[in-house]
C-alpha positions in Angstrom: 0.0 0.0 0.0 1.2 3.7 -0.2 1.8 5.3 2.9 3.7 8.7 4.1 6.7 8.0 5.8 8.6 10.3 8.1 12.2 9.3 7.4 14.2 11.9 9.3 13.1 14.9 12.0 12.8 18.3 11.1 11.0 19.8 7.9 8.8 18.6 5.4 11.6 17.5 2.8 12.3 14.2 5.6 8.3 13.4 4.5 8.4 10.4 1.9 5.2 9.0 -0.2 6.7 5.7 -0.5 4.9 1.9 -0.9 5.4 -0.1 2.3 3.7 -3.5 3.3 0.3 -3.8 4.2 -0.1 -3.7 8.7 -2.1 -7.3 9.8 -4.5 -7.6 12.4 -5.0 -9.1 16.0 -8.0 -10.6 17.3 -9.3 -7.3 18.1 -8.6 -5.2 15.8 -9.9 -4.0 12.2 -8.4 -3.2 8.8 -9.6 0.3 7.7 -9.3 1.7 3.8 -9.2 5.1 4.3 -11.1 7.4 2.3 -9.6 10.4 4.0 -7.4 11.7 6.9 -6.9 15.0 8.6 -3.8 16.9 9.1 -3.6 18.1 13.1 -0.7 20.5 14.8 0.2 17.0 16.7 1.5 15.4 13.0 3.8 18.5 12.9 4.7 18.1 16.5 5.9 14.4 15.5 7.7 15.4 12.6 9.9 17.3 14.6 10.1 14.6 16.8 8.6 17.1 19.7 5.6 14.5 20.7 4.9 10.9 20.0 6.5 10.6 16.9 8.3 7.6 17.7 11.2 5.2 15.6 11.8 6.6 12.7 10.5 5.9 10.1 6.9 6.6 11.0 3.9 7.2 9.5 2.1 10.7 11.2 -1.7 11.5 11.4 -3.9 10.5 14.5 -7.3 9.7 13.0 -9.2 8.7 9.8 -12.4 7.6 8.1 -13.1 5.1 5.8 -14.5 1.7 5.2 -13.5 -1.6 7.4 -12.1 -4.4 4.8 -11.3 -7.2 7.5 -12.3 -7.6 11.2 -10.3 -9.5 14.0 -11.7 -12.7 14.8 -12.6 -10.9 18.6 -14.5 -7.9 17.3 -18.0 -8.1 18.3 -19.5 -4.5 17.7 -18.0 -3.3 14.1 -18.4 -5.7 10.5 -17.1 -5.4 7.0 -18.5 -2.4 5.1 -18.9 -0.4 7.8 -17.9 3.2 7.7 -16.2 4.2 10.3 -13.9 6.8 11.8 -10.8 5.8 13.7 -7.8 6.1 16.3 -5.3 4.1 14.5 -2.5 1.8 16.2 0.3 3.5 13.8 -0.7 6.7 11.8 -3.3 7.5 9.3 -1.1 9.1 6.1 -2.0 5.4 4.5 -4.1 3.7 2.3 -5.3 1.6 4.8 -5.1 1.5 8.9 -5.2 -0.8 11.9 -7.7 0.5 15.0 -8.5 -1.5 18.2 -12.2 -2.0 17.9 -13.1 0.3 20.4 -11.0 3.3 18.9 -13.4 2.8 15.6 -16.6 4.1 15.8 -19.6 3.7 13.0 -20.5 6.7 11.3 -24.1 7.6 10.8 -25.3 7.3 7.4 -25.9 11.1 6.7 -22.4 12.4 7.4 -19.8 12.5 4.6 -16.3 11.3 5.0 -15.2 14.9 4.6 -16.4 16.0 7.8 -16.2 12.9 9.4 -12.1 13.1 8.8 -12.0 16.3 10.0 -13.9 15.8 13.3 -12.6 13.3 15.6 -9.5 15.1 17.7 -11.4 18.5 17.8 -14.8 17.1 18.7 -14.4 14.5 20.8 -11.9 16.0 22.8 -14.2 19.7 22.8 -16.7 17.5 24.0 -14.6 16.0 26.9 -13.3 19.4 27.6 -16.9 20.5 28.0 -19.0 17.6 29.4 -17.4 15.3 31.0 -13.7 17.6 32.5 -15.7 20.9 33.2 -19.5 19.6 34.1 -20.6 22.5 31.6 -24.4 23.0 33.5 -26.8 25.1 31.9 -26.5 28.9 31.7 -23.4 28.6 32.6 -20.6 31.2 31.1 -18.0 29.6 29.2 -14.1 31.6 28.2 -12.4 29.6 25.5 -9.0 30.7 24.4 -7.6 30.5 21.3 -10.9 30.8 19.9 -10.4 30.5 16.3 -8.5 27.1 16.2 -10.4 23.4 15.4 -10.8 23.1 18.8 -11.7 26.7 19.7 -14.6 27.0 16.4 -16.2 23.3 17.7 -16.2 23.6 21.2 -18.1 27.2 20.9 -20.5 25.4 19.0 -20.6 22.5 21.7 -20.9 24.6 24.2 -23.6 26.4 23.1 -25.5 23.0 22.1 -24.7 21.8 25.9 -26.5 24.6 27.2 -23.9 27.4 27.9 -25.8 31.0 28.6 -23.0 32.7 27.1 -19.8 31.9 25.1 -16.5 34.5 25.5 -13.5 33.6 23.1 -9.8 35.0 23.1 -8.0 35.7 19.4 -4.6 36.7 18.8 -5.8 39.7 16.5 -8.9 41.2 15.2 -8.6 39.8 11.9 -9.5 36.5 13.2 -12.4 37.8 15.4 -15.0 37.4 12.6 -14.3 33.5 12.5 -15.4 32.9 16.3 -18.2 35.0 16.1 -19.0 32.5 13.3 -18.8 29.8 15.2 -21.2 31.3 17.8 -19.3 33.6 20.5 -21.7 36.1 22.1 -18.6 38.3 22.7 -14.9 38.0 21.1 -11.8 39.5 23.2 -8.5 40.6 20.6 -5.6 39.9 23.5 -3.7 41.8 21.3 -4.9 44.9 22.3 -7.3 44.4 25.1 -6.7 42.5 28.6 -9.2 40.0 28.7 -9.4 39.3 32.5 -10.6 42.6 32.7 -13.1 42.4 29.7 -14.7 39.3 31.0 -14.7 40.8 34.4 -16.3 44.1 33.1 -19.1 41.3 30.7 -19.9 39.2 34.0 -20.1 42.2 36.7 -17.1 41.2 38.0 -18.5 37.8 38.7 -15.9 35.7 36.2 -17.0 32.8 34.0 -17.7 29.3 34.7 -15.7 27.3 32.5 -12.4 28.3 31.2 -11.2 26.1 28.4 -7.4 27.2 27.8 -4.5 25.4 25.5 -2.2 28.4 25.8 -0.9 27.5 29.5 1.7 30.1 30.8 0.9 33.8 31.6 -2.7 32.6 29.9 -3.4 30.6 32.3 -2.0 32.3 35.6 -4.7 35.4 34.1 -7.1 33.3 34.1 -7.2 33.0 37.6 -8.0 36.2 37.7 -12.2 35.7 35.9 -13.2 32.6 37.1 -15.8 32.4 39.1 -16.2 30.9 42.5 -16.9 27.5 42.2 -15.7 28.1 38.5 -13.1 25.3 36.9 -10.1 26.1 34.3 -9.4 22.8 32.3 -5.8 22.9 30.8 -5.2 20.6 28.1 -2.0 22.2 25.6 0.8 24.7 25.8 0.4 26.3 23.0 3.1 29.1 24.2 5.5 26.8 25.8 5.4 28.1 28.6 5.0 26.9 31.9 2.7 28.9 34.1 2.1 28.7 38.1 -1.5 28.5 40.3 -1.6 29.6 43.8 -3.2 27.1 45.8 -4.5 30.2 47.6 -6.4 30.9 45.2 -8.4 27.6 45.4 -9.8 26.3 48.4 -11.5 29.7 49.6 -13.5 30.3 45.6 -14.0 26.5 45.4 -12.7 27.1 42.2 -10.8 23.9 40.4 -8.1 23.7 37.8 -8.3 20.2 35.9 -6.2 19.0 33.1 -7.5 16.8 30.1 -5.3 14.8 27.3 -7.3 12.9 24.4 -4.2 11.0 23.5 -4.0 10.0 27.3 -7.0 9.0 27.1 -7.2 6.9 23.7 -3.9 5.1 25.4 -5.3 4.4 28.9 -9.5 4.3 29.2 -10.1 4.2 25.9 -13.8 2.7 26.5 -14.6 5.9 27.7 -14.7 7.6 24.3 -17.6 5.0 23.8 -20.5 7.2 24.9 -18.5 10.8 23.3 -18.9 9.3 20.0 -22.4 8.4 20.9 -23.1 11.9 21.9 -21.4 13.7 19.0 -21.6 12.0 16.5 -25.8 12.8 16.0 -24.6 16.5 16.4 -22.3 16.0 13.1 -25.0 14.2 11.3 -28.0 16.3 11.6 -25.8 19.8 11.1 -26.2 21.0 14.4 -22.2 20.8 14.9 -20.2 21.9 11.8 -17.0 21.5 11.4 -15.1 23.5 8.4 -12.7 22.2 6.3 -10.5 24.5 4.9 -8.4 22.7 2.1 -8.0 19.4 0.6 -4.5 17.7 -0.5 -3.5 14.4 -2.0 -2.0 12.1 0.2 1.1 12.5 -2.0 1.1 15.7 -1.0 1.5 15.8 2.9 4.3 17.6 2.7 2.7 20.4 1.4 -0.4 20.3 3.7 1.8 20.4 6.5 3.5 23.5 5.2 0.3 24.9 4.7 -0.6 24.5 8.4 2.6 25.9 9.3 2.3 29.0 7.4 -1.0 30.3 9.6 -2.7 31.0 6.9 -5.2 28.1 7.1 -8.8 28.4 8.5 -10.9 25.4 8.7 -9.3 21.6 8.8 -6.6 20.5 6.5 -7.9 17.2 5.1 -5.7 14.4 3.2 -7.6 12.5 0.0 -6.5 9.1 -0.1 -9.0 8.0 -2.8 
């Protein structure tokens, strides 16, 4: 099968579209032909060898959709033919995949493989972020930072669809502001230009918001502290800015206020089953239109290298999907 190899650490020129063999299955396990795959910041991570990249060579990408061809002689829930999207064992730049069975998950038959490539890492884990890490209860205020990004535009949307009274997102500049309000925010802070502890302060009467969702981590995080509500939880899961930023414990027992970090990779690796009932959950969103997810622009699989410089240039709204078909 043809596959995308990452042969060396560092820029695109170490990606290879190469032929390699074709992966086998255990017991419980399923052979995927994938329609299409999506390019996420984690692939570039990888390539750089700055997260899970692994041995070289490797093949990058963290999820997939497309069709099972053969199922493990275990597998109880999943058949041939089944559309599916998936958390493969090793990458998804490939022709085909191997998933555990419970890291595939059927597809309904209303959504296309376009957005179902381009939802799994910024849905499910928007709707972990939201449901399951923060308890999002209704009317609740919600600040999500980095408002813009796959994660940011979905869990807006998710938020709002769980019940959130009002929605507050952070951008980098105003140029991008138009993008979240898109998505759904009742109210859009540029940190370029304004301080947003004080904005959301000044929106909420000086009350602070219930949910902070925040991927930034360092000086982000420590103002944070300063607009979240008592009883109010901050649910760190990146570090976008690579910088490493301090709570006071201080300034938690008194408020009742929590700070609570989430991982989806953690997660596939270690209680996988519990992405069981997300999938449930989102999944109906996707296929009846309630959640949208926007893809941006399409490449051939032989042309991952240039989807990833793409996504490294910033100039890319919407998800970066890979046709492998």
């Amino acid at each position: 099968m043809k596959a995308v190899l990452v042969t060396a650490f560092g820029g695109t020129e170490g990606m290879v579209y190469t032929e390699v063999e074709m992966p086998s299955i255990h017991p419980k396990q399923v052979l995927i032909r994938v329609e299409k795959t999506s390019v996420n910041f984690a692939d570039i991570k990888s390539r750089y060898g700055k997260k899970g990249g692994g041995n070289l060579p490797f093949i990058p990408g963290l999820d997939a959709a497309g069709v099972i061809e053969r199922v493990g002689s275990e597998v109880q829930s999943l058949h041939v033919g089944q559309r599916v999207i998936a958390f493969p064992h090793n990458g998804s730049y490939a022709e085909y995949i191997v998933a555990d069975e419970n890291l595939a998950f059927a597809i309904p038959d209303q959504l296309d493989f376009d957005t179902a490539a381009a939802c799994p890492i910024v849905s499910f884990t928007s709707f972990k972020l939201l449901a399951d890490v923060a308890r999002l209860e209704k009317g609740e205020t919600v600040l999500i930072h980095a408002a813009t990004g796959g994660i940011g535009t979905t869990a807006i949307q998710l938020a709002k669809l769980l019940g959130a009274g009002k929605v507050i997102g952070t951008v980098g500049s105003e140029s991008k502001a138009a993008i979240a309000l898109e998505a759904g925010a009742d109210h859009v802070i540029c940190t370029d230009r304004e301080d947003f502890a004080e904005k959301v302060n000044e929106w909420t009467d000086g009350e602070g918001v219930n949910v902070i969702l925040d991927s930034i981590a360092g000086r982000v995080t420590e103002k944070s502290m300063e607009c979240l509500a008592p009883y109010g939880r901050l649910v760190h899961f990146g570090n976008a800015s690579g910088e490493v930023g301090q709570i006071r414990t201080i300034d938690l027992h008194a408020s009742c206020r929590s700070v609570l970090g989430f991982s989806l990779g953690t997660t596939r690796s270690k209680r996988p089953q519990l992405l069981r009932e997300t999938a449930e959950r989102v999944l109906p969103y996707l296929a009846d239109g309630r959640l949208k997810i926007k893809v941006g622009r399409r490449f051939a699989l032989a042309e991952a290298a240039k989807a990833h410089e793409w996504v490294e240039s910033r100039q890319s709204t919407g998800k970066v999907l890979l046709d492998v078909r």
